[in-house]
C-alpha positions as CSV (number, residue, x, y, z in Angstrom):
1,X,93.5,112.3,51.2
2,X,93.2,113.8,54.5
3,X,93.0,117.4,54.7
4,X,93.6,120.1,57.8
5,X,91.9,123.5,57.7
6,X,90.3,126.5,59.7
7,X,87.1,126.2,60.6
8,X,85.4,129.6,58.8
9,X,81.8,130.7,58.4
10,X,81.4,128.2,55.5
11,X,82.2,125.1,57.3
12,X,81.4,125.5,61.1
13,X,77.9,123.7,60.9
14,X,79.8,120.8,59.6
15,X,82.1,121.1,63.0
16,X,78.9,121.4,65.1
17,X,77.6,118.2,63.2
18,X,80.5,116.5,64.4
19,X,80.0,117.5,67.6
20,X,76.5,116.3,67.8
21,X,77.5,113.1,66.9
22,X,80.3,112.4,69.4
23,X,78.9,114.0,72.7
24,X,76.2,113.3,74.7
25,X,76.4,117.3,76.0
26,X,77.4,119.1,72.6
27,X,78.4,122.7,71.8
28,X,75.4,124.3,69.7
29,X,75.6,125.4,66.4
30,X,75.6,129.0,67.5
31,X,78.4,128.5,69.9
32,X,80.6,127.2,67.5
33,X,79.1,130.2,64.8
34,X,80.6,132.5,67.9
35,X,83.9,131.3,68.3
36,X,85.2,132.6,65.0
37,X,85.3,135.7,66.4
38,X,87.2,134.8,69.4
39,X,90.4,135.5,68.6
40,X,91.7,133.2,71.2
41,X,90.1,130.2,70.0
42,X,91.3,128.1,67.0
43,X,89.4,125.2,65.6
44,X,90.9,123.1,63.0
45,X,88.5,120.3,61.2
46,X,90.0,117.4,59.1
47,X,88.7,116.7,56.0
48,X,89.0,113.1,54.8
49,X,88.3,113.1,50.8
50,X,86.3,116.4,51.2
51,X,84.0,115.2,53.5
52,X,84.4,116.7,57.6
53,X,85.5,113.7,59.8
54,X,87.1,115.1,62.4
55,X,87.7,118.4,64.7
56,X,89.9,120.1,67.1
57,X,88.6,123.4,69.0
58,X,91.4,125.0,71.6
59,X,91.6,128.4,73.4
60,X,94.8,129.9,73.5
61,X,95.4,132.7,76.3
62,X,98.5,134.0,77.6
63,X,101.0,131.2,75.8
64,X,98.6,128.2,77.4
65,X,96.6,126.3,75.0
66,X,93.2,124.6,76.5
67,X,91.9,121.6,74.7
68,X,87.9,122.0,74.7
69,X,87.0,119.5,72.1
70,X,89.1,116.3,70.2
71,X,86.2,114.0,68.2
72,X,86.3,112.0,64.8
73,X,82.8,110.2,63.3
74,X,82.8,107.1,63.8
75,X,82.9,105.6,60.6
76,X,86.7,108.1,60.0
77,X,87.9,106.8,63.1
78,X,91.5,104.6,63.4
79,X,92.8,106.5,60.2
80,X,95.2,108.9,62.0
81,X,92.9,111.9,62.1
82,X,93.1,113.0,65.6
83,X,96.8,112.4,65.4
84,X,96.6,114.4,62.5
85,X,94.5,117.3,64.3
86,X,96.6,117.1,67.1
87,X,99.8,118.0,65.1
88,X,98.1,120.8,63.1
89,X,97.1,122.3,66.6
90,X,100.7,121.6,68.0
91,X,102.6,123.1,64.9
92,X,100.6,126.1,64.3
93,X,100.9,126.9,68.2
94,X,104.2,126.1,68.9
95,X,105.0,129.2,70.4
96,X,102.8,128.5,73.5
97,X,104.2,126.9,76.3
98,X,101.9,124.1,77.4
99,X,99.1,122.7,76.3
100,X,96.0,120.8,78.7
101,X,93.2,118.8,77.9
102,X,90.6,116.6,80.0
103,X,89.8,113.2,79.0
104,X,87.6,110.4,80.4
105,X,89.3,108.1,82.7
106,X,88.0,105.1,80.5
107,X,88.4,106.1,77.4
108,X,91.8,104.6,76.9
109,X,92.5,104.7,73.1
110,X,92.8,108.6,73.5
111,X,94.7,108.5,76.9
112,X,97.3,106.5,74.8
113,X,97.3,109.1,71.7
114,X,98.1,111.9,74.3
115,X,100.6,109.9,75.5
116,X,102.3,109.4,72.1
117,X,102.6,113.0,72.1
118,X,104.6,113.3,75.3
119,X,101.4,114.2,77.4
120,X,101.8,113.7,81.0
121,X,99.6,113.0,83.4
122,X,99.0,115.9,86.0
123,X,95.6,115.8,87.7
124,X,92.0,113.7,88.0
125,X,88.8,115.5,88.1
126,X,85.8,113.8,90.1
127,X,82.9,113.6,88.5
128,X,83.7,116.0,85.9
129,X,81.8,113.9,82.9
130,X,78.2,113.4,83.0
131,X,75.7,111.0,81.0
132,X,77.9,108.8,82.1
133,X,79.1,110.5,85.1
134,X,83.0,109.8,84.8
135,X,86.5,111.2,86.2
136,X,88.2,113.2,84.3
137,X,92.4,112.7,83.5
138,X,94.1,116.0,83.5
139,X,96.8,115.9,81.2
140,X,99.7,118.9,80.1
141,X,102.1,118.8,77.6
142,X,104.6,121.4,78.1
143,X,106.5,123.0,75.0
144,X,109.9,124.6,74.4
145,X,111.3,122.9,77.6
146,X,109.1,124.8,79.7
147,X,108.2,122.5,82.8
């Protein structure tokens, strides 16, 4: 059973695990440790039979939501948990009025999850990846028929 829920000061190590796993330039522990007292950031981590699989961090300033980080292990991935994340994220905030997130330019399997969503494409970034240096798609979905 997959589960949604706040990351907190008992589970964000598990988060920054995650994170170590998936990205070749990860958030440190401590980073993640400091964004539970942001009050504009939300992190939501999935929880596939108990165990963490999954993770969503956003900022959320002034009704715009910023993506920072999407990632799901390996071994949970293809099982609906960043759709899941993603409509947590999009539920809790669905007061803001747009939401924008980078992703590689190759990495096509998320490209086409975003797109699902009604994510449009609005921008590339040169060079904004590294280790492998990549483009970056800049995508916006806008909420509430704000466009």
């Amino acid at each position: 059973m997959l589960k949604i829920v706040w990351m907190n000061e008992q589970n964000y190590k598990s988060v920054a695990a995650i994170e170590a796993r998936c990205f070749s330039q990860p958030w440190s522990e401590r980073t993640f440790f400091e964004e539970l007292s942001n009050p504009n950031a939300h992190t939501y981590l999935a929880l596939d039979e108990g165990v963490p699989a999954g993770f969503l961090s956003v900022w959320e300033v002034c009704g715009e939501v910023s993506v920072n980080n999407i990632a799901v292990c390996e071994g949970s991935r293809r099982k609906g948990i960043a759709r899941a994340l993603l409509q947590a994220m999009l539920d809790e905030l669905s007061a803001a009025q747009s939401v924008t997130l980078e992703v590689r330019k190759s990495n096509a399997a998320a490209i086409a999850l975003y797109e699902s969503f009604g994510f449009e494409r609005v921008g590339e970034r040169r060079d904004f990846y590294s280790h492998p240096t990549e483009n970056a798609l800049l995508y916006t979905k806008f909420l509430n028929g704000e466009n």
